[in-house]
C-alpha positions as CSV (number, residue, x, y, z in Angstrom):
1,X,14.1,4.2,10.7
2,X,10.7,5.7,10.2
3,X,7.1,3.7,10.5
4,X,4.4,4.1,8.6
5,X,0.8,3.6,10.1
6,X,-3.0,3.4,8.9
7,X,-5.5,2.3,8.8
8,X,-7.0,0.2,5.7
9,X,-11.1,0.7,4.9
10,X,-11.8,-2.8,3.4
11,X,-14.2,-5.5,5.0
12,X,-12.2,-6.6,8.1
13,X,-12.4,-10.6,7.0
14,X,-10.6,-9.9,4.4
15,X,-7.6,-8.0,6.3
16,X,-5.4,-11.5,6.2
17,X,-5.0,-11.1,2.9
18,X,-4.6,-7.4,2.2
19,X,-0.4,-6.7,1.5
20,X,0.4,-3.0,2.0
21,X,4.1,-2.0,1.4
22,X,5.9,1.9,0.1
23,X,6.8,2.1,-3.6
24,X,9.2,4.9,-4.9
25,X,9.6,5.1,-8.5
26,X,13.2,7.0,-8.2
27,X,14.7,4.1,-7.2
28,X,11.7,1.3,-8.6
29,X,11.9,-0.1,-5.0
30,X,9.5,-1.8,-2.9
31,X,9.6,-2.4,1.1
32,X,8.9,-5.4,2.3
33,X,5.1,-6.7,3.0
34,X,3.2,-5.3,6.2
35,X,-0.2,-6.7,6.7
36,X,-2.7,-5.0,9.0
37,X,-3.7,-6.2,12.4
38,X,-7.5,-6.9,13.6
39,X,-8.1,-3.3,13.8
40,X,-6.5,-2.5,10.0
41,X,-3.2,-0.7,11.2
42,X,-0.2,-1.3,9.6
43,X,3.4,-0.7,10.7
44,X,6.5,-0.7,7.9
45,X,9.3,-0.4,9.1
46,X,13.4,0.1,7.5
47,X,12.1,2.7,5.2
48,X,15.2,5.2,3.8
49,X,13.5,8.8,4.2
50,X,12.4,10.3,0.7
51,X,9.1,10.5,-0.8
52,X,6.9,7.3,-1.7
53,X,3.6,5.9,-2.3
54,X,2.2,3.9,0.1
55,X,0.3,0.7,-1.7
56,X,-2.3,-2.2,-0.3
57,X,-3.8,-4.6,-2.3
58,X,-6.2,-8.0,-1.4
59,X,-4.2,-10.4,-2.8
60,X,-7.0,-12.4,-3.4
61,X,-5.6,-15.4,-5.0
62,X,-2.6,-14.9,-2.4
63,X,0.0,-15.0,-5.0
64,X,1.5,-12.3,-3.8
65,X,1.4,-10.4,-7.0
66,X,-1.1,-7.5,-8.1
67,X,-3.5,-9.6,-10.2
68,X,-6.2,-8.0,-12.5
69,X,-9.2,-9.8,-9.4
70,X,-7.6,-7.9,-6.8
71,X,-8.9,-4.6,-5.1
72,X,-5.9,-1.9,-4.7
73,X,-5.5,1.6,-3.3
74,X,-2.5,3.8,-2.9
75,X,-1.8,7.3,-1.6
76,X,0.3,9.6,-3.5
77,X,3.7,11.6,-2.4
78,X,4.0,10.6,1.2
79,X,7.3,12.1,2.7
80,X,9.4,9.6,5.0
81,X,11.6,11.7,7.6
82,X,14.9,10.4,9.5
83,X,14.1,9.9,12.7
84,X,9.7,10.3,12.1
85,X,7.1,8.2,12.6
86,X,4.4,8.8,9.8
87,X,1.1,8.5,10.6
88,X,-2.9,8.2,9.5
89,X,-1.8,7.3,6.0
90,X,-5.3,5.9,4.9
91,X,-6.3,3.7,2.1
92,X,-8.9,2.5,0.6
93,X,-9.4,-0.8,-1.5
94,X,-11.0,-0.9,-4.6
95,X,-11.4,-3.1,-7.4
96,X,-10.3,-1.9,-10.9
97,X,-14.1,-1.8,-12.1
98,X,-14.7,1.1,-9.2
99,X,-11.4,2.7,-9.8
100,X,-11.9,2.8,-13.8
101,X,-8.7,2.2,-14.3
102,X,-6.4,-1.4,-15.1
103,X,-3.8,-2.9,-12.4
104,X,-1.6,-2.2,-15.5
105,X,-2.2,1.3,-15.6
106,X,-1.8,1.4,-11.6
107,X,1.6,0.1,-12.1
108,X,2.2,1.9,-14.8
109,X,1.3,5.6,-15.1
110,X,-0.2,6.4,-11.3
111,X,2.0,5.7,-9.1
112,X,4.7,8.5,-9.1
C-alpha cells in the first residue's frame, strides 16, 4: 500500500506527542496513528488509494482525542495511488486561537 511522508513544523520537543493519521469523509474513516520521528517525518502506511486529508494534532493532554488545548493542522484533498508513495505532505500546527476557528468546526465543516 501507499505511504505517506512529511514533515511536521511544530517545536521538535513537542514531536512525541503530535498524532498525525488520513481522514476521508466518504467513508468517515481514520488510519491508524503515525507519530513523527526526531527529524518530524511521518510514514502511514495500509492506506486504500482515494483522496483524504492528512491530519496532526499535539495531543497535549495525550488523551488521544482532538481536545479544544490542542494545536491541529491538516492538508486538504491529498490523492493516495495503488502502488505510490506520497510525499512532502507538510503541516503545520496551530492552536485554534491562530487558526480562528473551533476543534468543532475542524471536525466538522473543514475537513472534506
Amino acid at each position: 500500500m501507499p505511504d505517506s511522508y512529511a514533515v511536521l513544523n511544530d517545536k521538535f520537543d513537542q514531536l512525541y506527542e503530535t498524532k498525525v493519521f488520513v481522514y476521508q469523509r466518504k467513508s468517515d474513516s481514520i488510519s491508524a496513528f503515525s507519530y513523527p520521528n526526531r527529524s518530524g517525518n511521518y510514514i502511514i502506511t495500509n492506506i486504500q488509494p482515494g483522496n483524504y486529508s492528512v491530519c496532526a494534532f499535539l495531543d497535549k493532554n495525550m488523551n488521544g482525542y482532538v481536545d479544544t488545548e490542542d494545536k491541529f493542522g491538516y492538508v486538504e484533498s491529498v490523492t493516495i495511488n495503488a502502488g505510490m508513495v506520497t510525499e512532502n505532505i507538510n503541516l503545520e500546527l496551530l492552536s485554534p486561537q491562530e487558526t480562528g476557528i473551533t476543534i468543532e468546526e475542524y471536525l466538522t465543516k473543514v475537513l472534506p
